[in-house]
C-alpha positions as CSV (number, residue, x, y, z in Angstrom):
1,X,60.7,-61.7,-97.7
2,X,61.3,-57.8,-96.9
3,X,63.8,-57.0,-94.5
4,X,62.8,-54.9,-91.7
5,X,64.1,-51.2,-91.4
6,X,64.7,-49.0,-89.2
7,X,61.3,-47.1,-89.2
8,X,59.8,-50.6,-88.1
9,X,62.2,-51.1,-84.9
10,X,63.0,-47.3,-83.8
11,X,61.9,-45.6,-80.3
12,X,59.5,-42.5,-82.4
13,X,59.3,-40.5,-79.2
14,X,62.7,-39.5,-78.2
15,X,64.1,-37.5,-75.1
16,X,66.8,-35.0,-76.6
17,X,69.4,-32.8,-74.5
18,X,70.6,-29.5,-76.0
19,X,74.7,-29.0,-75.8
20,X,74.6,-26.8,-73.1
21,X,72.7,-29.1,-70.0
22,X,74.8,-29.4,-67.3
23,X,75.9,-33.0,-66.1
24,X,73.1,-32.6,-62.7
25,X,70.1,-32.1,-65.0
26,X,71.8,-34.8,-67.4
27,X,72.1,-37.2,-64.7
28,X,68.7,-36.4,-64.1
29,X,66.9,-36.2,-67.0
30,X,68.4,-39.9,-67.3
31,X,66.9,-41.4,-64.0
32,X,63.8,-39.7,-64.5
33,X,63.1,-40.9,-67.6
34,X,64.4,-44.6,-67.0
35,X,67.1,-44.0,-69.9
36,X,70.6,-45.0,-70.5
37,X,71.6,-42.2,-73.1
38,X,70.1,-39.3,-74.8
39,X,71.1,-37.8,-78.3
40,X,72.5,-34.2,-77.7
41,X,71.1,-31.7,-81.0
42,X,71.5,-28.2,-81.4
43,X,69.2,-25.1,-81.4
44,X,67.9,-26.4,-84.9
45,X,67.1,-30.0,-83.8
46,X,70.3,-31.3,-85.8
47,X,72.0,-34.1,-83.9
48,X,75.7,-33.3,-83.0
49,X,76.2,-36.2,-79.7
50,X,75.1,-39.0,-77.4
51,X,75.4,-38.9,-74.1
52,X,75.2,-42.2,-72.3
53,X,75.3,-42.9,-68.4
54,X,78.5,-44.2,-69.0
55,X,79.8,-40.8,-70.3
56,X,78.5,-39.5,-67.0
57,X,79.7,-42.5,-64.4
58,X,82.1,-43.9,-66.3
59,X,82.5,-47.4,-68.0
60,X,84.0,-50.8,-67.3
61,X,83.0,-51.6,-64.0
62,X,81.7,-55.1,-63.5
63,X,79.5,-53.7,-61.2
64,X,78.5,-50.6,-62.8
65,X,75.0,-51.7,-63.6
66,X,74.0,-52.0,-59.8
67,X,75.6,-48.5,-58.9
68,X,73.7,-47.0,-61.8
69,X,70.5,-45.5,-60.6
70,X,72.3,-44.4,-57.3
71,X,75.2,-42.2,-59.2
72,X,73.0,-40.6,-61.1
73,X,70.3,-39.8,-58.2
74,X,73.3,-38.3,-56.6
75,X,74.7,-36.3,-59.8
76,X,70.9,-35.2,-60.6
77,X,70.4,-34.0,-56.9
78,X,73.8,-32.4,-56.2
79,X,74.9,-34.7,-53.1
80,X,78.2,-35.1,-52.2
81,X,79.8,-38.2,-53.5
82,X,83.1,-40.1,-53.4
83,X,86.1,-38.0,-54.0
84,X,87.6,-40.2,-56.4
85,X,84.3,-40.3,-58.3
86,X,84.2,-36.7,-58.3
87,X,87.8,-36.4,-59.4
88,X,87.2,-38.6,-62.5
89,X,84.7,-35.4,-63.5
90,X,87.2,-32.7,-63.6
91,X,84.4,-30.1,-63.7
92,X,80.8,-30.0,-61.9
93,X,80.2,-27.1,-64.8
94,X,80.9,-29.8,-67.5
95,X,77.9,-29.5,-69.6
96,X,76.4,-32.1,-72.5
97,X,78.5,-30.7,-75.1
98,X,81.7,-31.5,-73.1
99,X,81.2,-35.2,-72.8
100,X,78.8,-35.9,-75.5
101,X,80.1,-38.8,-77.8
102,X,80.8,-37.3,-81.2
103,X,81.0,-37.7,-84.4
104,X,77.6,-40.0,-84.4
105,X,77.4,-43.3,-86.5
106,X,74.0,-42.5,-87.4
107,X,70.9,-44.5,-89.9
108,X,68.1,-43.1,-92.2
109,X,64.8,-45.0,-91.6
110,X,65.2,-47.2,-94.4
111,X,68.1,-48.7,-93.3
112,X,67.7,-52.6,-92.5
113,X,68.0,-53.9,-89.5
114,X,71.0,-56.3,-90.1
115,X,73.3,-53.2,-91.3
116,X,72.1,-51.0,-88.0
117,X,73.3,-54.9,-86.2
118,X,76.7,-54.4,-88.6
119,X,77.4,-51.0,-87.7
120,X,76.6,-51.5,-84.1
121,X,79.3,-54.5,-83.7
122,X,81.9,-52.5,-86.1
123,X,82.2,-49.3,-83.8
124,X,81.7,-50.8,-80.7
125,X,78.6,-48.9,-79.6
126,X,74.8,-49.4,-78.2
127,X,72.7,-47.0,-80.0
128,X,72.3,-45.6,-83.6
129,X,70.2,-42.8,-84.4
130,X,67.5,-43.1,-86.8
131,X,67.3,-39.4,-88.7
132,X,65.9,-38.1,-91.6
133,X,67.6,-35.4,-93.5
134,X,70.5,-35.1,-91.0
């Protein structure tokens, strides 16, 4: 029996986010596109970060699921929000490249599906990147 890859499991068309977006359009391009995270690449389409809604709202809240869409309608249209919130962003002119996740764990498109499971459990994270030649 073959073992399925990465190429047969992978999201093809994929939103990217250049380094320097700001956190609104971010926030933004997440709602708008019914997203959780977008990889971050650089002027020549290499991949250098993922930013996830949690990098933008922050993680660990039990609740954080249900606040989602309204945190990031508010960062993606500039309203005022809760001063602690805002404090826990340091800078409104934080851009992608600021709170991307970086280094990225990362997969070619013949990796199998139980070693992208592996790698996923090992560093603690919800997305791998499928790439080819970086």
């Amino acid at each position: 029996m073959q073992q399925m890859k990465a190429r047969d499991v992978m999201t093809a068309s994929v939103i990217l986010a250049g380094p320097n977006l700001g956190i609104h359009d971010l926030a933004k391009l997440l709602l708008d596109k019914g997203i959780s995270g977008v990889p971050v690449v650089d002027a020549g389409g290499k991949l250098i970060g993922i930013v996830s809604e949690s990098d933008l709202i922050g993680g660990g809240d039990s609740d954080q699921e249900a606040r989602r869409d309204r945190w990031l309608r508010f960062l993606a249209e500039g309203e005022l929000l809760n001063p602690e919130f805002l404090a826990s962003l340091h800078s409104p002119d934080r851009r992608a490249r600021d709170i991307m996740a970086s280094p990225i764990v990362s997969v070619s498109e013949e990796a199998e599906v139980g070693e992208i499971a592996r790698l996923l459990i090992t560093h603690h994270i919800k997305r791998v990147p499928v790439v080819r030649d970086g």
